[in-house]
LUMDREN-407284 format. One line per 5 residues: number of its first residue (from 1); for each residue x, y, z of N, C-alpha, C, O, CB. Coordinates in steps of 0.1 Angstrom, whole numbers, plus 5000, padded with zeros to 4 digits. Glycine has a CB too. Layout:
NUM	X Y Z X Y Z X Y Z X Y Z X Y Z ~ ...
END
This chain:
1	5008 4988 5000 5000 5000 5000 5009 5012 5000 5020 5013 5006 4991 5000 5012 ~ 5005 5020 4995 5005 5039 4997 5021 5036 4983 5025 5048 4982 5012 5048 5022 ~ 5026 5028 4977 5036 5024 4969 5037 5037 4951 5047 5040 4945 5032 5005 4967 ~ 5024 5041 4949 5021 5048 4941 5013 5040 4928 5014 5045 4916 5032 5054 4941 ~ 5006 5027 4933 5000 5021 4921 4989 5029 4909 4989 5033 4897 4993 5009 4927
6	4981 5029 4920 4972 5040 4918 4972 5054 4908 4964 5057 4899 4972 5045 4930 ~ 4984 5061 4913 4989 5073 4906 4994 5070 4893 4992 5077 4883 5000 5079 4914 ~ 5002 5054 4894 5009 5054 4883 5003 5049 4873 5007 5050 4861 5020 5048 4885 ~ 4990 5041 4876 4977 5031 4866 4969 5042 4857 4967 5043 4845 4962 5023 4879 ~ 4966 5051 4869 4956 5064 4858 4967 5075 4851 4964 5082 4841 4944 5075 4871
11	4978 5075 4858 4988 5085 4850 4988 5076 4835 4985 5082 4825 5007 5086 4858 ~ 4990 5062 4835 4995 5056 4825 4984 5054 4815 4988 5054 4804 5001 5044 4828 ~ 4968 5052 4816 4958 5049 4815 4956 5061 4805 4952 5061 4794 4952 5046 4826 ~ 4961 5073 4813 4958 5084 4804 4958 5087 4791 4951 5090 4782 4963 5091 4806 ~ 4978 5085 4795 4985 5086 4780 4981 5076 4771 4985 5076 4760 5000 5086 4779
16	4974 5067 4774 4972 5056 4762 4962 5061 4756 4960 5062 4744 4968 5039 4767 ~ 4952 5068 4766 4934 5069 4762 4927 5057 4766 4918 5053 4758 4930 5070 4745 ~ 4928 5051 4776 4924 5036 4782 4918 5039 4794 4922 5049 4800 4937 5025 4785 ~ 4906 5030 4799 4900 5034 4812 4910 5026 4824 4918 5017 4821 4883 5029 4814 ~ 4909 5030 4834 4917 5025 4845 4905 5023 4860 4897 5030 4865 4929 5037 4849
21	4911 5005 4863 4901 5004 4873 4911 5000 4887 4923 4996 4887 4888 4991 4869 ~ 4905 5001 4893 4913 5003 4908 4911 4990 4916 4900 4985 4915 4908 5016 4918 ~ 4919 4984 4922 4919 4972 4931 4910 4973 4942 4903 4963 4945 4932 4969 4937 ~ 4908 4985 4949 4898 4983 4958 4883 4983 4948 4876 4973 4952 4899 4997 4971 ~ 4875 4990 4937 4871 4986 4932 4869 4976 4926 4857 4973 4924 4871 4991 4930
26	4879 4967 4922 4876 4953 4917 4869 4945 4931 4859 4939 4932 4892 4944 4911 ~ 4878 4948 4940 4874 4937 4953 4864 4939 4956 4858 4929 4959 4881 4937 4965 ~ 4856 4953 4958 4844 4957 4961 4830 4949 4952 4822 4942 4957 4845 4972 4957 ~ 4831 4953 4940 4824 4946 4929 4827 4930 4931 4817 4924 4934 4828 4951 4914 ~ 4841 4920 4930 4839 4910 4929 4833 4902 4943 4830 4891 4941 4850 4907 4924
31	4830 4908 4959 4831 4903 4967 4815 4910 4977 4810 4907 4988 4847 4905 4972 ~ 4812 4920 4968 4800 4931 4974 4800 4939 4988 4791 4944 4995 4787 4922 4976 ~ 4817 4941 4993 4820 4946 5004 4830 4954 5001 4837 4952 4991 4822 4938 5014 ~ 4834 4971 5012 4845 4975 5010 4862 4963 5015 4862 4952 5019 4842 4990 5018 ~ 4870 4971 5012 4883 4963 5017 4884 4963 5030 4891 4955 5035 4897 4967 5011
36	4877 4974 5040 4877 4978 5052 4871 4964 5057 4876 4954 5061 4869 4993 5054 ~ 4855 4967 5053 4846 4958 5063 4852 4943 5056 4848 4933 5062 4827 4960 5061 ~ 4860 4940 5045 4863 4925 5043 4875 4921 5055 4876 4910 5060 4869 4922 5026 ~ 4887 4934 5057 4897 4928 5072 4888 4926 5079 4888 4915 5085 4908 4937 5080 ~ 4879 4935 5080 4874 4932 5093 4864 4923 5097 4859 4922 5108 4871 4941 5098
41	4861 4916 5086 4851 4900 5087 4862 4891 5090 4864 4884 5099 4841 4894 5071 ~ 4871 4892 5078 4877 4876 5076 4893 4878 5076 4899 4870 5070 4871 4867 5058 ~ 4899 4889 5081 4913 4891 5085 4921 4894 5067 4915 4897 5056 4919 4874 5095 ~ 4935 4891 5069 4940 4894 5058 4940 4880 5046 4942 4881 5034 4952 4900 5062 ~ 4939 4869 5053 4932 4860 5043 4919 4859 5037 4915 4850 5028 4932 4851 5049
46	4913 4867 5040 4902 4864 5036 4902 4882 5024 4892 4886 5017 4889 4861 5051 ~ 4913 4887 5025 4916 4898 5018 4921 4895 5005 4917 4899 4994 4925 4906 5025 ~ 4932 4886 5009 4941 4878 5000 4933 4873 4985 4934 4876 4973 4947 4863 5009 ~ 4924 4864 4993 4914 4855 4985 4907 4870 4973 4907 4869 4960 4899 4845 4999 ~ 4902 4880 4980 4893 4888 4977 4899 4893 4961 4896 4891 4949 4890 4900 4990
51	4911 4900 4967 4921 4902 4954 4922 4896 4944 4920 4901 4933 4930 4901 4954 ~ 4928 4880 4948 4932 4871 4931 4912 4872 4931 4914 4884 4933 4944 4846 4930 ~ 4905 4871 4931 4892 4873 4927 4892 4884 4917 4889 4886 4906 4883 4876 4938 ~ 4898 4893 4928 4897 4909 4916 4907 4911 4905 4906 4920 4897 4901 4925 4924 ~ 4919 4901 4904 4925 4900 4896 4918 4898 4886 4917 4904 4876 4934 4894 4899
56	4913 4883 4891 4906 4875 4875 4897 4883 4873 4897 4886 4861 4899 4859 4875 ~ 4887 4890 4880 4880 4895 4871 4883 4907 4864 4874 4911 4856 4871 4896 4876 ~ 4894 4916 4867 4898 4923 4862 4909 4917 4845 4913 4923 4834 4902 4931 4875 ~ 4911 4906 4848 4919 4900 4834 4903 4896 4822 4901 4895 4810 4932 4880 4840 ~ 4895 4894 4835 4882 4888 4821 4872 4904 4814 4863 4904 4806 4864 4873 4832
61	4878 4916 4820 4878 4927 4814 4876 4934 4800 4886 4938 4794 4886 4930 4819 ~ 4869 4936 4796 4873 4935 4777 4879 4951 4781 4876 4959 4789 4855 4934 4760 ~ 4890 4949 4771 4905 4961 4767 4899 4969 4755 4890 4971 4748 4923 4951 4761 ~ 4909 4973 4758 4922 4978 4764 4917 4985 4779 4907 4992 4779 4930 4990 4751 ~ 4921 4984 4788 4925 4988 4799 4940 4987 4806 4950 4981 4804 4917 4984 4805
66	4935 4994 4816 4950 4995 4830 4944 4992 4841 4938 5001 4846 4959 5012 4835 ~ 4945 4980 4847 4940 4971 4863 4950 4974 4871 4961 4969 4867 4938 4954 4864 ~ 4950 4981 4881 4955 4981 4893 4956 4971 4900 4944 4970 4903 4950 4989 4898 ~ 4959 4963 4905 4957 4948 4913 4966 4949 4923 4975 4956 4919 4960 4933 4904 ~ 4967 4945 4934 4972 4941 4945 4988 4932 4942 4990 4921 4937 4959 4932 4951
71	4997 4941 4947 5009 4936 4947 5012 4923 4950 5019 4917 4942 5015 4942 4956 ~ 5008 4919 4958 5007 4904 4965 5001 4893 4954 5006 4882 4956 4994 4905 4980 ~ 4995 4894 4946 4992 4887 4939 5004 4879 4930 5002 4867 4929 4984 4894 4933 ~ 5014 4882 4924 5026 4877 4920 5027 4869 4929 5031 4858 4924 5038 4885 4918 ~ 5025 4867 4941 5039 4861 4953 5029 4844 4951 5034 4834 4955 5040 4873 4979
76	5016 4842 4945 5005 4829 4947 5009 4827 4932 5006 4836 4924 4984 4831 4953 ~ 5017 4816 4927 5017 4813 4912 5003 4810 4904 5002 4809 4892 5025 4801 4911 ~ 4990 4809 4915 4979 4806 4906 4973 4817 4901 4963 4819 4894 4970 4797 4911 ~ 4981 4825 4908 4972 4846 4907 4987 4847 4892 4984 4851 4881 4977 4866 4934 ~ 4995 4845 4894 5007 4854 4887 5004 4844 4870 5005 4851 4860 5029 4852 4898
81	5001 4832 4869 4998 4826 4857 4992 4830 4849 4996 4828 4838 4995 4818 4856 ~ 4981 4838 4852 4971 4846 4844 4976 4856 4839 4972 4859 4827 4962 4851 4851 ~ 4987 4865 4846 4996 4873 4840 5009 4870 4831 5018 4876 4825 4999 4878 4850 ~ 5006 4860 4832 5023 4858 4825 5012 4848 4810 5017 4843 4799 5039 4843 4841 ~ 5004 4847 4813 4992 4837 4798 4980 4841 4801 4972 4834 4807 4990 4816 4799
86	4976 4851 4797 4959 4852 4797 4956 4845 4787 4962 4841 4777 4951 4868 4796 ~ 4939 4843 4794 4928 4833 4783 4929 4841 4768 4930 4853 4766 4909 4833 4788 ~ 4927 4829 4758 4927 4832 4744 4920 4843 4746 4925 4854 4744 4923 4823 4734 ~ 4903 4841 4749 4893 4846 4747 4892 4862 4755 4881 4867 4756 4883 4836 4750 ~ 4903 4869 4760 4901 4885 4761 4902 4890 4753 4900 4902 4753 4907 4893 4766
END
């Protein structure tokens, strides 16, 4: 957090002419809670989970876009595969 993702997604988003969506918004939409009230149901595992959620659904996104996603996602190889091979069908 506070790393400058954010800043650097919609700075970049710009210059392309691409929309930019934000990780706490993916998690929000994929999970129907803020990131606040999800620590505070189900701790930072249950945060974890919330993310590669918002990952994928931010990769099943039709593009061009810029997803902001949760740092932490690289570190689970079943979150970082999607990135390194998205589905034919985006």
């Amino acid at each position: 957090m506070g790393s400058g993702k954010t800043t650097v997604g919609q700075a970049l988003a710009s210059r392309l002419g691409w929309s930019y969506i934000d990780n706490d918004d993916l998690v929000e939409e994929s999970v129907g809670v803020t990131k606040a009230s999800l620590v505070e149901a189900q701790g930072a595992a249950g945060l974890r989970a919330a993310e590669a959620q918002a990952l994928r659904l931010a990769i099943r996104r039709p593009g061009p876009l810029v997803a902001g996603v949760a740092a932490g996602v690289v570190l689970d190889p079943d979150d970082a595969a999607p990135l390194e091979d998205p589905p034919d069908d985006v």
